[in-house]
DSSP file (Angstrom, degrees, kcal/mol; ACC not computed):
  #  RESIDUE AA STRUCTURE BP1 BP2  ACC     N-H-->O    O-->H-N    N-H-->O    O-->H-N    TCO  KAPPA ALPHA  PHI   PSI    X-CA   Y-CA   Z-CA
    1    1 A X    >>        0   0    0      0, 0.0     4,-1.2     0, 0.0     3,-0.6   0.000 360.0 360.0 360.0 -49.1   12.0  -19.4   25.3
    2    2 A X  H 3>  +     0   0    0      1,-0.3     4,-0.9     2,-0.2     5,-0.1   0.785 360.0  51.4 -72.7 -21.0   10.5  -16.0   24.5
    3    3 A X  H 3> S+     0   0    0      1,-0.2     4,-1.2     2,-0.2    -1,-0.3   0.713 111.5  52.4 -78.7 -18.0   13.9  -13.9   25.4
    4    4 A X  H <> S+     0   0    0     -3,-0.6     4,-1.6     2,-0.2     5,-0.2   0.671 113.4  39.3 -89.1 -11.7   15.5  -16.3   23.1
    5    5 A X  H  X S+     0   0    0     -4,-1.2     4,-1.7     2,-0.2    -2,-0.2   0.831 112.8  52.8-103.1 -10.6   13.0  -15.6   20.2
    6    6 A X  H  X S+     0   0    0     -4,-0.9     4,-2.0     2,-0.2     5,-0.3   0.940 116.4  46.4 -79.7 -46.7   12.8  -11.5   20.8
    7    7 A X  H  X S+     0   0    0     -4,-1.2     4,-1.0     2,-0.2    -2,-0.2   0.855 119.7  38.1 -56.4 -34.2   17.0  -11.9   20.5
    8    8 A X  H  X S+     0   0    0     -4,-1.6     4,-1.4     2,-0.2     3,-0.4   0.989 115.9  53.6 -87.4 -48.6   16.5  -14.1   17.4
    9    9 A X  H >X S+     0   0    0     -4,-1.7     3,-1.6     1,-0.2     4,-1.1   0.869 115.6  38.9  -3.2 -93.8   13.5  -11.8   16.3
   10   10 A X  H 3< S+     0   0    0     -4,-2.0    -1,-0.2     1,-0.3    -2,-0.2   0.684 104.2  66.6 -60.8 -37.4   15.7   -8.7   16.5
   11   11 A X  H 3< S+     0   0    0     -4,-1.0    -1,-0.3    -3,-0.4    -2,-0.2   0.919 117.5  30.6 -53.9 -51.9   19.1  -10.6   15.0
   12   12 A X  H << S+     0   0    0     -3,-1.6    -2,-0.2    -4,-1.4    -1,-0.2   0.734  93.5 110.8 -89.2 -30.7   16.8  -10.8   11.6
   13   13 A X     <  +     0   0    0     -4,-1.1     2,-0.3    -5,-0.2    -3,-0.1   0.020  30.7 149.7 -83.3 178.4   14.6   -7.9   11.6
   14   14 A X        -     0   0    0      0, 0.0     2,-0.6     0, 0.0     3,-0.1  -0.952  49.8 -96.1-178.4 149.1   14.9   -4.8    9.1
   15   15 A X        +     0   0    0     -2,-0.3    -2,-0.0     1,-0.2     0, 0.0  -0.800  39.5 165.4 -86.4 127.5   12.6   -2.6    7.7
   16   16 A X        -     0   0    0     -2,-0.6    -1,-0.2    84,-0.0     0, 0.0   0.624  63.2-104.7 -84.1 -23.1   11.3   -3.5    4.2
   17   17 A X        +     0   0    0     -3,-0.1    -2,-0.1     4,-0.0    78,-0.0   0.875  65.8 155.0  49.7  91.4    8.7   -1.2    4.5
   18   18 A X    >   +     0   0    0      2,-0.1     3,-3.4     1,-0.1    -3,-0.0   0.874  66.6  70.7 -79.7 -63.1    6.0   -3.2    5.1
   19   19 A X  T 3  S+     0   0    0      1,-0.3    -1,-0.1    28,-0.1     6,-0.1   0.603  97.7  59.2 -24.1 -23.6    4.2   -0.2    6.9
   20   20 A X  T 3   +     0   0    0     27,-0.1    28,-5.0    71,-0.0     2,-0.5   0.715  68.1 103.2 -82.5 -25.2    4.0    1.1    3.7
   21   21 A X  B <   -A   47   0A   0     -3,-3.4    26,-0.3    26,-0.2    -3,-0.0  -0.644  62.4-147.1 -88.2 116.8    2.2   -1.2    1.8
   22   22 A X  S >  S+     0   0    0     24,-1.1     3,-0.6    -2,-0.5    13,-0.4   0.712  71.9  78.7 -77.8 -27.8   -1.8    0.4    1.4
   23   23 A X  T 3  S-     0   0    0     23,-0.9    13,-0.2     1,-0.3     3,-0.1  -0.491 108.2  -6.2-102.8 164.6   -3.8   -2.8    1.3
   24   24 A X  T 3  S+     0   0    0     11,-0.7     2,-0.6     1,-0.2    -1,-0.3   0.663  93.2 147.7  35.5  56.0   -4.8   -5.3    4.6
   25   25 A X    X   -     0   0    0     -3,-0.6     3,-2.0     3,-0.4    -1,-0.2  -0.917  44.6-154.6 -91.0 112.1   -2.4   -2.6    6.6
   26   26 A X  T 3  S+     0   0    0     -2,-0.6     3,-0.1     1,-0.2    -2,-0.1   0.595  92.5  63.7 -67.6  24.8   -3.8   -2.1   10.3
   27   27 A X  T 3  S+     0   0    0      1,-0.2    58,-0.9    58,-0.0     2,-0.4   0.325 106.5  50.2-120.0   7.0   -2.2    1.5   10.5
   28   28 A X  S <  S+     0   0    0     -3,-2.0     2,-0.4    56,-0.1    -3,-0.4  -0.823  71.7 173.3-143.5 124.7   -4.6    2.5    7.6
   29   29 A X        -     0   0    0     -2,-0.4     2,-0.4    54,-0.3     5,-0.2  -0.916  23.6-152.5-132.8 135.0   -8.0    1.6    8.3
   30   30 A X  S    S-     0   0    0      3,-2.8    50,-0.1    -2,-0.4    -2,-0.0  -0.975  98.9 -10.9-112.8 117.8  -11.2    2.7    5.8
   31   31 A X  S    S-     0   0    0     -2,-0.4    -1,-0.2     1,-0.1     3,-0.1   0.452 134.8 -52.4  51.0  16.6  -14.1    2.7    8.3
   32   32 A X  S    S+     0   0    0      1,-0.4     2,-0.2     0, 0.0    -1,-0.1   0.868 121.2 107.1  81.2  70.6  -11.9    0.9   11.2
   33   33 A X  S    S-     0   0    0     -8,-0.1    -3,-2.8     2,-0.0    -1,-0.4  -0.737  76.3-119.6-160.5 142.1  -11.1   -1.6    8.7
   34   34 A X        -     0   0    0     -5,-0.2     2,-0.3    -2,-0.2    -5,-0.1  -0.447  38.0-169.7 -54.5 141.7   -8.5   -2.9    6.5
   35   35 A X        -     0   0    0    -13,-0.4   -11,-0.7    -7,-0.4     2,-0.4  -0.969  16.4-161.1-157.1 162.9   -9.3   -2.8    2.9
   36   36 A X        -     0   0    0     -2,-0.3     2,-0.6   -13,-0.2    84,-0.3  -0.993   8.4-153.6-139.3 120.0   -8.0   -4.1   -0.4
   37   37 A X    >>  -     0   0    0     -2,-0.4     3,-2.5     1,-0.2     4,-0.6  -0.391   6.8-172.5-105.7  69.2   -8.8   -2.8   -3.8
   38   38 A X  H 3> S+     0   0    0     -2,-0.6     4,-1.5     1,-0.3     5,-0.2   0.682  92.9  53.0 -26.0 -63.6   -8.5   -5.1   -6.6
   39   39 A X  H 34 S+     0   0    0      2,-0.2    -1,-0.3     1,-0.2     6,-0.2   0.910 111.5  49.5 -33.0 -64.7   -9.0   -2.8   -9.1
   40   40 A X  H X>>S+     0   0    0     -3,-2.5     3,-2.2     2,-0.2     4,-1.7   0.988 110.9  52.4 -25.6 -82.3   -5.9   -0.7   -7.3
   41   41 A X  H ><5S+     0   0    0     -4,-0.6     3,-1.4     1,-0.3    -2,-0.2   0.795 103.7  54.1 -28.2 -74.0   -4.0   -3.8   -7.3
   42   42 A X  T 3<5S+     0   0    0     -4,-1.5    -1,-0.3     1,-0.2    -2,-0.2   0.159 102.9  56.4 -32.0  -9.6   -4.5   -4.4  -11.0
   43   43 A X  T <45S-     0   0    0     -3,-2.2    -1,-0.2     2,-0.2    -2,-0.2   0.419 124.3-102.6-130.8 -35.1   -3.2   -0.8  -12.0
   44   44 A X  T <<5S+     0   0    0     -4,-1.7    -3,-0.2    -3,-1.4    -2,-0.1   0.009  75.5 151.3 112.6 -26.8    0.3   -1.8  -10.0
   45   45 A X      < +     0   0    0     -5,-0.6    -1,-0.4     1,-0.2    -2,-0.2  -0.369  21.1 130.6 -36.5 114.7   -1.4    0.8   -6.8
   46   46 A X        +     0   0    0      1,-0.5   -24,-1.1    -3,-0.1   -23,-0.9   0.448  51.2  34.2-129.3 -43.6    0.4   -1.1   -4.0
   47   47 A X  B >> S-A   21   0A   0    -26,-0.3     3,-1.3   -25,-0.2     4,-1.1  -0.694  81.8-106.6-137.4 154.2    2.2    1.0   -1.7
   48   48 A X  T 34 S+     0   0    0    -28,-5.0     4,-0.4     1,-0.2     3,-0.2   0.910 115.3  70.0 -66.2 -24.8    1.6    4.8   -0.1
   49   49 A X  T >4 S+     0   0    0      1,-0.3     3,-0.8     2,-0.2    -1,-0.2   0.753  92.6  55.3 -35.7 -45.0    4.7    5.9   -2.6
   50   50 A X  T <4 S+     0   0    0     -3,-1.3    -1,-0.3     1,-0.2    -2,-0.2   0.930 106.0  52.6 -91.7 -30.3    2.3    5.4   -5.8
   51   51 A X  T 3< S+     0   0    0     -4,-1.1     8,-1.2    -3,-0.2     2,-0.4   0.558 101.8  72.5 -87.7  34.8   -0.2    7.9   -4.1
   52   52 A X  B <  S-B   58   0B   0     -3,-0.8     6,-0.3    -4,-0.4     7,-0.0  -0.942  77.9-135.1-101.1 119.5    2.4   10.5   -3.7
   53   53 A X        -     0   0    0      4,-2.4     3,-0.3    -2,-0.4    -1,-0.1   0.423  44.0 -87.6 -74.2-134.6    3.9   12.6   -6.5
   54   54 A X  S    S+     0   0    0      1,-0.2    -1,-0.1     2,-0.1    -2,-0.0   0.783 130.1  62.3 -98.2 -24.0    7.9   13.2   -6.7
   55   55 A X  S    S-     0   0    0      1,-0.1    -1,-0.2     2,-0.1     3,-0.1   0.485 116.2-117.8 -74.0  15.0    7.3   16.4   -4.3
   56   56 A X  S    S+     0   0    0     -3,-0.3     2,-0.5     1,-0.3    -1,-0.1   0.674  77.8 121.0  83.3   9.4    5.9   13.9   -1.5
   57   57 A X  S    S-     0   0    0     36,-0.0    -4,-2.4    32,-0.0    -1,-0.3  -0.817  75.7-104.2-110.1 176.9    2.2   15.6   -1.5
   58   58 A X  B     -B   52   0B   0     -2,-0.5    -6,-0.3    -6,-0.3     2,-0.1  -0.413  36.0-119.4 -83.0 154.3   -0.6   13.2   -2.4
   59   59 A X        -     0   0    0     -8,-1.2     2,-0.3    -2,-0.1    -1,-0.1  -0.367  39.8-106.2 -88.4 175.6   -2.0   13.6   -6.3
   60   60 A X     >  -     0   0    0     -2,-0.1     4,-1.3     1,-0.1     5,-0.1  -0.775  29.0 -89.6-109.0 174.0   -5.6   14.5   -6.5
   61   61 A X  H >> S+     0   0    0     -2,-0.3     3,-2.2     1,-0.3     4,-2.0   0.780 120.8  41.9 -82.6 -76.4   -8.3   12.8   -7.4
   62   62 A X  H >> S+     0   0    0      1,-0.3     4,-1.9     2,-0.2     3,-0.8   0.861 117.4  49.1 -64.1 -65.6   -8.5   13.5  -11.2
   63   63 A X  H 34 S+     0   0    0      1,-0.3    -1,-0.3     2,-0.3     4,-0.3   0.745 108.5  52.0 -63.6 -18.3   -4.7   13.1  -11.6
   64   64 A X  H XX S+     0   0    0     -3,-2.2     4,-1.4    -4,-1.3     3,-0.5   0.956 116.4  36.3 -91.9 -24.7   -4.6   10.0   -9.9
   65   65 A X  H <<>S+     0   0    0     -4,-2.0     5,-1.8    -3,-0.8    -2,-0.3   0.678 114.3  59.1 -82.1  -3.8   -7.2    8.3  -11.8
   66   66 A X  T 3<5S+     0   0    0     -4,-1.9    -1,-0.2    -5,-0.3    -3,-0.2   0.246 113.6  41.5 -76.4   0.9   -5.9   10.2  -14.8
   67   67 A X  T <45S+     0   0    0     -3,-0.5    -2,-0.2    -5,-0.3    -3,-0.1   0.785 120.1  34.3-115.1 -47.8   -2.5    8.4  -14.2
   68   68 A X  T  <5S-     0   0    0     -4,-1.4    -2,-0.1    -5,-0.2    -3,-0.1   0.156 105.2-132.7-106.6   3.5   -3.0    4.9  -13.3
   69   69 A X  T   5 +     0   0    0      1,-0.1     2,-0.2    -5,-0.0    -3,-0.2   0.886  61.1 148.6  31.7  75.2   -6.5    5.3  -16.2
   70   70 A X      < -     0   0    0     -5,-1.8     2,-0.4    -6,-0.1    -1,-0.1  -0.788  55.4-126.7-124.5 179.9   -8.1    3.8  -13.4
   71   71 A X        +     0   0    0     -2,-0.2     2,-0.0     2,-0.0     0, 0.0  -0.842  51.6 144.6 -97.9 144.5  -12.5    4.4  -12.1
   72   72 A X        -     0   0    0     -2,-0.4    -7,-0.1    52,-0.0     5,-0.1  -0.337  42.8-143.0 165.0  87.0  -12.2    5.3   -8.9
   73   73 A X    >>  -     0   0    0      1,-0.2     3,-1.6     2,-0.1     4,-1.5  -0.220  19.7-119.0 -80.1-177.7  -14.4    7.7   -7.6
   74   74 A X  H 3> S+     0   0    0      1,-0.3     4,-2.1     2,-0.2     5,-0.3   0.854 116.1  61.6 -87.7 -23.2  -13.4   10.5   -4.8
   75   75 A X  H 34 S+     0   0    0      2,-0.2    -1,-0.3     1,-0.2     4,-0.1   0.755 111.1  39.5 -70.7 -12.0  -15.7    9.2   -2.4
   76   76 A X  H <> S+     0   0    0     -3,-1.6     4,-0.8     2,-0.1     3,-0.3   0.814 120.7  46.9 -75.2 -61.3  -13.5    5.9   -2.6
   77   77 A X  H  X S+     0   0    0     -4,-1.5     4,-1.9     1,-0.2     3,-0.5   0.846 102.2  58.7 -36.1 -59.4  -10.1    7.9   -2.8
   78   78 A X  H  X S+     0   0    0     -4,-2.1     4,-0.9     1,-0.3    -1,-0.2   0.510  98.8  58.3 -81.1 -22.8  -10.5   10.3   -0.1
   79   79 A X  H  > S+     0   0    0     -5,-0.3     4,-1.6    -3,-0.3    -1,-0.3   0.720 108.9  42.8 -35.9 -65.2  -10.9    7.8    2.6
   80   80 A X  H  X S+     0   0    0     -4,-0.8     4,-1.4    -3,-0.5    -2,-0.2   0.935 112.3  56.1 -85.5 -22.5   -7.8    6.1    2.1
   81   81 A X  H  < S+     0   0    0     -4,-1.9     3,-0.5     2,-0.2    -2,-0.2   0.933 109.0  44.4 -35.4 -65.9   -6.0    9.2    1.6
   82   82 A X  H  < S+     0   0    0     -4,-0.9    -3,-0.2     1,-0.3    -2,-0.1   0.980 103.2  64.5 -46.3 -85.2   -7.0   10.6    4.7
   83   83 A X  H  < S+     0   0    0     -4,-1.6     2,-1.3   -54,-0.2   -54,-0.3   0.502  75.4  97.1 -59.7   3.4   -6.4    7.9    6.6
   84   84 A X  S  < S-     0   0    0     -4,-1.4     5,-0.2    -3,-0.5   -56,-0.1  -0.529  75.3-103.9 -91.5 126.6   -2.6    7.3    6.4
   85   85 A X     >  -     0   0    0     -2,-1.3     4,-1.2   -58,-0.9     3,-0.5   0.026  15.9-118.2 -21.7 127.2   -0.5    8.6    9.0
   86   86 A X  H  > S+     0   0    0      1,-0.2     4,-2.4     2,-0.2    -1,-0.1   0.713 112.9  42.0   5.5 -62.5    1.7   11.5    9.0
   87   87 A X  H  > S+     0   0    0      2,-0.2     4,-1.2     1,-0.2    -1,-0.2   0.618 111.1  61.2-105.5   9.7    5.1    9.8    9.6
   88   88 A X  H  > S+     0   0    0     -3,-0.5     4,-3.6     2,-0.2    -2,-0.2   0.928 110.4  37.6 -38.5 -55.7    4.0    7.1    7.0
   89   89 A X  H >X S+     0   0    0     -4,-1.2     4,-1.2    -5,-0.2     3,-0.9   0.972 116.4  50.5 -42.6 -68.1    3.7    9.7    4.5
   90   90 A X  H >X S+     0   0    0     -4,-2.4     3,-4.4     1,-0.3     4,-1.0   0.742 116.8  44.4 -52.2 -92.5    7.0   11.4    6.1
   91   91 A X  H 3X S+     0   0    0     -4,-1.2     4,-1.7     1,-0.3    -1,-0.3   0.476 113.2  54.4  -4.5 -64.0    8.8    7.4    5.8
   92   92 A X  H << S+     0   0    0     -4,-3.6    -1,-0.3    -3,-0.9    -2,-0.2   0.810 108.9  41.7 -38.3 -53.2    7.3    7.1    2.2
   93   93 A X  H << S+     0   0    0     -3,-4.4    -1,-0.2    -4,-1.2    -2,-0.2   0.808 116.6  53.8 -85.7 -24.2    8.9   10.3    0.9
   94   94 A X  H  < S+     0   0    0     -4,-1.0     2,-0.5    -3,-0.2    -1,-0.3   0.785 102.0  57.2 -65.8 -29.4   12.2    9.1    2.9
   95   95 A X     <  +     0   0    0     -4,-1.7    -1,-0.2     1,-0.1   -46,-0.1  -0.848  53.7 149.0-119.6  92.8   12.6    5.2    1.2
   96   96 A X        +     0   0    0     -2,-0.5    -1,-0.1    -3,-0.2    -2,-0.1   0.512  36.7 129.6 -97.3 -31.4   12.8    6.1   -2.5
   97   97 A X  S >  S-     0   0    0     -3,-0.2     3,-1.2     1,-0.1    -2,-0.0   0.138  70.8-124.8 -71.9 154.6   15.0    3.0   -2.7
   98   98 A X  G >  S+     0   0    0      1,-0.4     3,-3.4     2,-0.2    -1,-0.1   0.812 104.8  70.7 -81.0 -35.5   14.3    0.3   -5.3
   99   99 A X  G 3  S+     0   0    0      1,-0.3    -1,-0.4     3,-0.0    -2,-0.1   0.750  95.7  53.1 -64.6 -21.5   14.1   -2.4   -2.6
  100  100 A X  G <  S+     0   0    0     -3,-1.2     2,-0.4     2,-0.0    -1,-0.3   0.395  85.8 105.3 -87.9  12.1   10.7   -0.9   -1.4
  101  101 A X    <   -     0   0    0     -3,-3.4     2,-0.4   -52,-0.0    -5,-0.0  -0.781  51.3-167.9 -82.4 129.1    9.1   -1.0   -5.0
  102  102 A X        +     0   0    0     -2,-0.4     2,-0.3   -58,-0.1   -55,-0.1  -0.969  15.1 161.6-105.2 130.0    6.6   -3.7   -5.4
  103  103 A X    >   -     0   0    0     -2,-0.4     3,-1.1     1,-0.1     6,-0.4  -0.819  55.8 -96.8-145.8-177.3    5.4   -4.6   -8.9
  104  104 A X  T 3  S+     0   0    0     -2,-0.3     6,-0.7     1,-0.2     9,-0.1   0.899 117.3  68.7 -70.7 -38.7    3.7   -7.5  -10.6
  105  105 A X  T 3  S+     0   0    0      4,-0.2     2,-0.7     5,-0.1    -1,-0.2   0.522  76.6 110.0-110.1 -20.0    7.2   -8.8  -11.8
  106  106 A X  S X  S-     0   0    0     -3,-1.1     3,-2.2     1,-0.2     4,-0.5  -0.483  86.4-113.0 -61.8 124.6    8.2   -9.6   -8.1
  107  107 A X  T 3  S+     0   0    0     -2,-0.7     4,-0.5     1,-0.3    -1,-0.2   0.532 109.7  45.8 -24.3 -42.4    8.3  -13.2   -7.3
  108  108 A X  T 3> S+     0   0    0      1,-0.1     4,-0.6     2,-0.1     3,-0.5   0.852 102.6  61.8 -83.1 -15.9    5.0  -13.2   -4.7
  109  109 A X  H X> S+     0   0    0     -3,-2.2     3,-3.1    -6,-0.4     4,-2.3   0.997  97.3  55.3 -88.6 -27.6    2.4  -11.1   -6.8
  110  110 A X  H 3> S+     0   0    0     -6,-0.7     4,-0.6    -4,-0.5     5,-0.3   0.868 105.8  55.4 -40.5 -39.9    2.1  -13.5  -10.0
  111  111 A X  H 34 S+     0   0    0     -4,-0.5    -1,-0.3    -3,-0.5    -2,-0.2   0.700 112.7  38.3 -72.3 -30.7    1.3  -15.9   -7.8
  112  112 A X  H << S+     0   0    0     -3,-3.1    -1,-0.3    -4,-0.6    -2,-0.2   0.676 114.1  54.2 -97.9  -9.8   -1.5  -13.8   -6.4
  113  113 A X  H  < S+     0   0    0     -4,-2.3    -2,-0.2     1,-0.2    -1,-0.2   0.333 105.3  52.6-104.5  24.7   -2.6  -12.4   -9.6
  114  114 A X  S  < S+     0   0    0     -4,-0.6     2,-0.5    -5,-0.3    -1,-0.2   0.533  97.2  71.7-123.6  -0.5   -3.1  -15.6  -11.4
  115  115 A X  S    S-     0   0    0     -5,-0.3     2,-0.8     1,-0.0    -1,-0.1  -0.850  93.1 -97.9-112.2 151.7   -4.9  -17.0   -9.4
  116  116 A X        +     0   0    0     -2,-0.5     2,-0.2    -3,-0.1    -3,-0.1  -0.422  35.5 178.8 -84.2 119.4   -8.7  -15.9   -8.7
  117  117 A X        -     0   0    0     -2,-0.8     2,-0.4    -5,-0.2     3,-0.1  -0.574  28.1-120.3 -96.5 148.0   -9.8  -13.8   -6.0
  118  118 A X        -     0   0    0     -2,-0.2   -80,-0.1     1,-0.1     3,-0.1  -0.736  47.4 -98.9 -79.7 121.1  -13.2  -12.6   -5.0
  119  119 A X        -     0   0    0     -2,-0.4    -1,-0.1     1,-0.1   -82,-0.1  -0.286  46.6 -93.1 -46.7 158.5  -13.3   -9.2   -5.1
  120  120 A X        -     0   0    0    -84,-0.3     3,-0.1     1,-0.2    -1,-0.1  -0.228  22.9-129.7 -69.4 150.1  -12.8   -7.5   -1.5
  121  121 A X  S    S+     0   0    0      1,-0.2    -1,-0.2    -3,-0.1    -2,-0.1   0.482 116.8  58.4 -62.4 -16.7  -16.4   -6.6    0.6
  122  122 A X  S    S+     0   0    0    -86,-0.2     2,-0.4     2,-0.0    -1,-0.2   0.708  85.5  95.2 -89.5 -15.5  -14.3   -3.3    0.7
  123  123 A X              0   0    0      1,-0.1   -86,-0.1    -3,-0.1    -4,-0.0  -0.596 360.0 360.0 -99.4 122.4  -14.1   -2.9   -2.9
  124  124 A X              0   0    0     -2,-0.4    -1,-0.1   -51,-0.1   -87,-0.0   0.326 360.0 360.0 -87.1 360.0  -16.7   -0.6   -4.9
C-alpha cells in the first residue's frame, strides 16, 4: 500500500512553490517556531519574493515598511529575514513565474480573509 501511494504521490507532484510561502513554513522558523503575521498578510506579504527586490537581495527595513506602508519594527523584520535559507532565497529569485504569485484575489485567501482570525501568539 505505501509503494502504491509514493508511485501515486510522485505521478502528481510538482513544485508550486510552497517552500516559498513565509508564514506557518517549517524551513523558516522565528525562535524554532513557525510564525504568521496578520498584519503582513493584510499588506499582500505572503511569500519570500515580496521580501526581495528585482535584484534578488532582501529590502531593508525602512524600504520595506516604506513599500508595503506597513508598522513593523526591525526587531520583528530581522528575524524572519535571517532565518530563510540560502537556496530558498536562490529558488525565490529563480520562479519569477506568475503561477507562484499569491494575492488576495486567489480563490483560497478570501476565504481566509473574511473570516475572523485571532491574531497569531507570534504576532507583535
Amino acid at each position: 500500500m505505501l509503494q502504491f501511494f509514493l508511485e501515486l504521490k510522485s505521478s502528481f507532484e510538482s513544485d508550486l512553490g510552497q517552500d516559498l510561502v513565509l508564514f506557518n513554513n517549517k524551513e523558516i522558523l522565528n525562535d524554532q517556531k513557525t510564525f504568521f503575521y496578520k498584519s503582513w498578510f493584510q499588506k499582500g506579504i505572503f511569500r519570500i519574493h515580496d521580501l526581495l527586490t528585482r535584484n534578488g537581495i532582501f529590502f531593508s527595513h525602512g524600504d520595506f515598511t516604506h513599500m508595503y506602508d506597513l508598522k513593523c519594527n526591525f526587531l520583528q523584520y530581522l528575524p524572519v529575514v535571517s532565518a530563510i535559507l540560502r537556496r530558498l532565497v536562490e529558488k525565490a529569485k529563480q520562479n519569477l513565474d506568475a503561477k507562484f504569485t499569491f494575492s488576495p484575489e486567489n480563490s483560497f485567501f478570501p476565504v481566509i480573509t473574511f473570516n475572523k482570525c485571532e491574531p497569531s501568539e507570534n504576532e507583535e
